[in-house]
C-alpha positions in Angstrom: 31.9 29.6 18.5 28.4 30.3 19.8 26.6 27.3 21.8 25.3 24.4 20.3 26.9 25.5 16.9 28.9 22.9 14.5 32.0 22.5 14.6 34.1 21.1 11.3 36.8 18.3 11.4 38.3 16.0 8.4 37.5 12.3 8.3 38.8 9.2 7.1 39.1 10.4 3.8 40.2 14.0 5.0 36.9 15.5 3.9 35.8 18.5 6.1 32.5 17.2 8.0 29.9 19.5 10.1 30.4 17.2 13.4 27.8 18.4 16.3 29.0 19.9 18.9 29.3 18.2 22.8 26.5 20.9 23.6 24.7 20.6 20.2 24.8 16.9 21.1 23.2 17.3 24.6 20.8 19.0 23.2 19.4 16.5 20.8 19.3 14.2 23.9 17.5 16.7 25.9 14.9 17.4 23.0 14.6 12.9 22.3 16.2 13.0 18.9 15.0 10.0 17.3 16.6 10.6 14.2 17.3 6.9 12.1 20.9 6.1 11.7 22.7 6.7 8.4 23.3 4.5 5.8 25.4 4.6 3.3 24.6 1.5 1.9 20.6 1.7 1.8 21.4 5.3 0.5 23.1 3.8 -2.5 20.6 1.0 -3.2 17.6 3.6 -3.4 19.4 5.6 -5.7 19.9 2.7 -8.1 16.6 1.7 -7.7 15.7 5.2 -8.7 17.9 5.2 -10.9 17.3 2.3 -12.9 13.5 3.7 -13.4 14.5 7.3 -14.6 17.7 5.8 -17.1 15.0 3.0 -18.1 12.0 5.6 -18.8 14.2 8.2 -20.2 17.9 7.2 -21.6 21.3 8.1 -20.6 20.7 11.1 -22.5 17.1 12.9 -21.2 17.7 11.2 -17.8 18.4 13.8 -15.1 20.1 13.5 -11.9 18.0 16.6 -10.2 15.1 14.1 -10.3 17.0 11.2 -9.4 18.5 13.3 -6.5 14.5 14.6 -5.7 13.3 10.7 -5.9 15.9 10.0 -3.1 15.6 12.9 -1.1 19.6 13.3 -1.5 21.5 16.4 -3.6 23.5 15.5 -6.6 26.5 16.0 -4.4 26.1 12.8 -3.2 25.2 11.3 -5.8 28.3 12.3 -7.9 30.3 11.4 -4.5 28.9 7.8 -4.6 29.3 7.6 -8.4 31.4 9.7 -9.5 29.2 10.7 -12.6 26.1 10.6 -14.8 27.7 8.3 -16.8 29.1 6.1 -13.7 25.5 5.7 -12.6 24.5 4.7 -15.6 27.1 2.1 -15.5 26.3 1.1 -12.1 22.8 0.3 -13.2 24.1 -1.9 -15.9 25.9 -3.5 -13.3 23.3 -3.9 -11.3 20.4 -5.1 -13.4 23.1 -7.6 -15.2 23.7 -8.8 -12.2 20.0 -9.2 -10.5 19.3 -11.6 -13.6 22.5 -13.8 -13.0 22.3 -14.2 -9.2 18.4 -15.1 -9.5 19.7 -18.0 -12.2 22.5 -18.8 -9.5 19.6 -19.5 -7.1 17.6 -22.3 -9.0 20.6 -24.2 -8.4 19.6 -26.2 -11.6 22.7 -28.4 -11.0 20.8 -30.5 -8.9 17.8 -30.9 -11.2 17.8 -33.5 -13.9 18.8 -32.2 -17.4 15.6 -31.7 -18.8 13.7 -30.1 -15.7 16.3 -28.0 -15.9 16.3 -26.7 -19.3 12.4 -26.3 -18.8 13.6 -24.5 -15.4 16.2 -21.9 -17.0 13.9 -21.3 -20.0 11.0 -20.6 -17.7 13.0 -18.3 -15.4 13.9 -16.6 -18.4 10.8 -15.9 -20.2 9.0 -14.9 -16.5 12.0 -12.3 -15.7 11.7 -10.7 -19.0 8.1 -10.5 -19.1 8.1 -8.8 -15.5 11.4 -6.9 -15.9 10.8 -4.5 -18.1 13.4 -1.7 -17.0 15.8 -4.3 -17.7 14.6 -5.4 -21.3 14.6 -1.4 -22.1 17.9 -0.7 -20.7 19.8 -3.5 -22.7 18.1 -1.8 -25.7 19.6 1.6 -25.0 23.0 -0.1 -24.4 22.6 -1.5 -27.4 21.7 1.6 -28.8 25.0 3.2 -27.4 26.9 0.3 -28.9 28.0 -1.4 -25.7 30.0 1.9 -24.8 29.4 2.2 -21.4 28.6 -1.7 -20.3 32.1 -2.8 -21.9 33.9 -0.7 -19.2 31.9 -2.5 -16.1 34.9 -4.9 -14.9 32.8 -7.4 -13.5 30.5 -7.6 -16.5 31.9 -10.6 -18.4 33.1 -12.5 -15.8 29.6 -12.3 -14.0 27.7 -13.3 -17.2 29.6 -16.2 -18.0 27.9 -17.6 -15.0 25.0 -18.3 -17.6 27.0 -19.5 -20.0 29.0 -22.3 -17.8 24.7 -23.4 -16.3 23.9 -24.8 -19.6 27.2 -26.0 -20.6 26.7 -28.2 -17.7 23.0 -28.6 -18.3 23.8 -30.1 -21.6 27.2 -32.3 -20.8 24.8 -34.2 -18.5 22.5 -34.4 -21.0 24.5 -35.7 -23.5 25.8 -38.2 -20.9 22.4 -39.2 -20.4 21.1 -39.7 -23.6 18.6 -36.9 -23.1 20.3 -34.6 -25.5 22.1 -33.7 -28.8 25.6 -33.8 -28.9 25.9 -31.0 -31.7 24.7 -27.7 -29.5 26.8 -24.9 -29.0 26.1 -23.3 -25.3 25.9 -19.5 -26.3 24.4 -19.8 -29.5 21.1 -21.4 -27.3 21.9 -19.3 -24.8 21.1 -16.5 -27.8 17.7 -18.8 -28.5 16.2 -18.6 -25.0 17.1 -15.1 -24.5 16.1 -13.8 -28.3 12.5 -15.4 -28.0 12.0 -14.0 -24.4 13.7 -10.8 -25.1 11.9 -9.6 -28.4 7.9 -10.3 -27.3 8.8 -7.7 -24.4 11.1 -5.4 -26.4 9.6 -5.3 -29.6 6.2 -5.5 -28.9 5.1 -2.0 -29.8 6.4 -2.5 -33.3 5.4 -6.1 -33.5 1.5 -5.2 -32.0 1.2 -2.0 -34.8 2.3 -4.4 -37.6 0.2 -7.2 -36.6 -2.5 -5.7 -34.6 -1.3 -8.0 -31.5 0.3 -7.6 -28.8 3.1 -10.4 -27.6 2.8 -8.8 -24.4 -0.2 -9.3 -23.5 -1.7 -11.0 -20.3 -3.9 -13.6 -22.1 -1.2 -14.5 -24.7 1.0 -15.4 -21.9 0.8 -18.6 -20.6 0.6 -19.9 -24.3 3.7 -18.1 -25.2 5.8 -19.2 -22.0 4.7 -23.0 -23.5 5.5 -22.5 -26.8 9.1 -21.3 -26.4 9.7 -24.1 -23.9 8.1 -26.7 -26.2 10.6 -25.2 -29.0 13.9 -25.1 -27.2 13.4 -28.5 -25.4 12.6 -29.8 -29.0 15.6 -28.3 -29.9 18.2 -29.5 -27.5 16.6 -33.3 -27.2 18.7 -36.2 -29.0 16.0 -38.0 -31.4 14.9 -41.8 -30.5 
């Protein structure tokens, strides 16, 4: 073995690594390597961030994992090593945006707020995530496209979206214990209210703006939106005097 050469040994997982020689090593001091630490971690977390762009812009079909690899400056290699597939990124994207929408909920810790400020809260949340999100309205419609095929086989993805599920059953048991609201409401079916209004002025707005010659997207149709849905589902769920 010539000096400063590699030398190969198996790790943990008895993969054959390149490990730097003792001289190869040396050298790199000698020379004031400066070279940042790797990450496995931040590695994985820019390619779903990549990721979730390219599947988003393109479909689990036309996306390609050469770009996604160029994007990241890593080889498909790893990326099938993290992922195991183009379809396994895909599902960790699902997994991911799913779950960046259900954590950000967890943190308005609404529990504490009174019933009503919190229904406004949720519904708010809701509209302003879908309005901003966009990758993550268009990759629910190519799930749904797909027929739910690939999201069904996350593990964690009902047991992470109930989260939503069991925030307004609470919202409207102390509602109802309050006075403040109806007695008659059904937590998923309003769950299905909030997110259908938000969901369809982002996700069917190119239809929607050809048909009517206005776009529910738009910047100045905002604010008025954001009120209007508010105004409708807190109508909805209030008990009458």
């Amino acid at each position: 073995m010539k000096k400063g050469s590699k030398a190969t040994e198996p790790d943990s997982n008895g993969i054959v690594q390149e490990t730097p020689t003792a001289d190869a090593r040396r050298s790199d001091v000698r020379r004031g390597d400066t070279r940042r630490k790797y990450d496995p971690e931040q590695t994985k977390r820019n390619i779903l961030d990549v990721a979730t762009q390219e599947f988003s812009a393109m479909g689990l079909t036309g996306a390609r994992v050469d770009a996604i690899a160029e994007r990241t400056n890593t080889t498909k290699r790893m990326l099938y090593y993290y992922f195991g597939s183009k379809e396994g990124l895909y599902q960790a994207v699902l997994e991911k945006v799913y779950g960046d929408i259900r954590a950000l909920e967890q943190d308005l810790h609404i529990s504490e707020l009174d019933p009503v400020e919190g229904m406004r809260a949720l519904v708010e949340f809701t509209f302003d995530y879908h309005d901003r999100q966009r990758d993550f309205v268009r990759l629910v419609t190519i799930e749904n496209i797909n027929g739910a095929k690939y999201v069904e086989q996350v593990k964690t993805f009902k047991g992470r979206n109930v989260t939503v599920i069991h925030t307004i059953e609470d919202l409207l048991a102390r509602g109802i214990a309050s006075g403040q609201f109806r007695s008659d409401i059904d937590p998923i079916d309003l769950h299905l209210m909030i997110s259908s209004m938000c969901f369809h002025r982002v996700g069917n707005r190119h239809t929607f703006g050809t048909a009517f010659g206005r776009d529910p997207s738009h910047p100045r149709l905002r604010a008025r939106h954001r009120a209007m849905i508010v105004d409708m589902i807190l109508r909805y769920v209030k008990k009458e005097a």
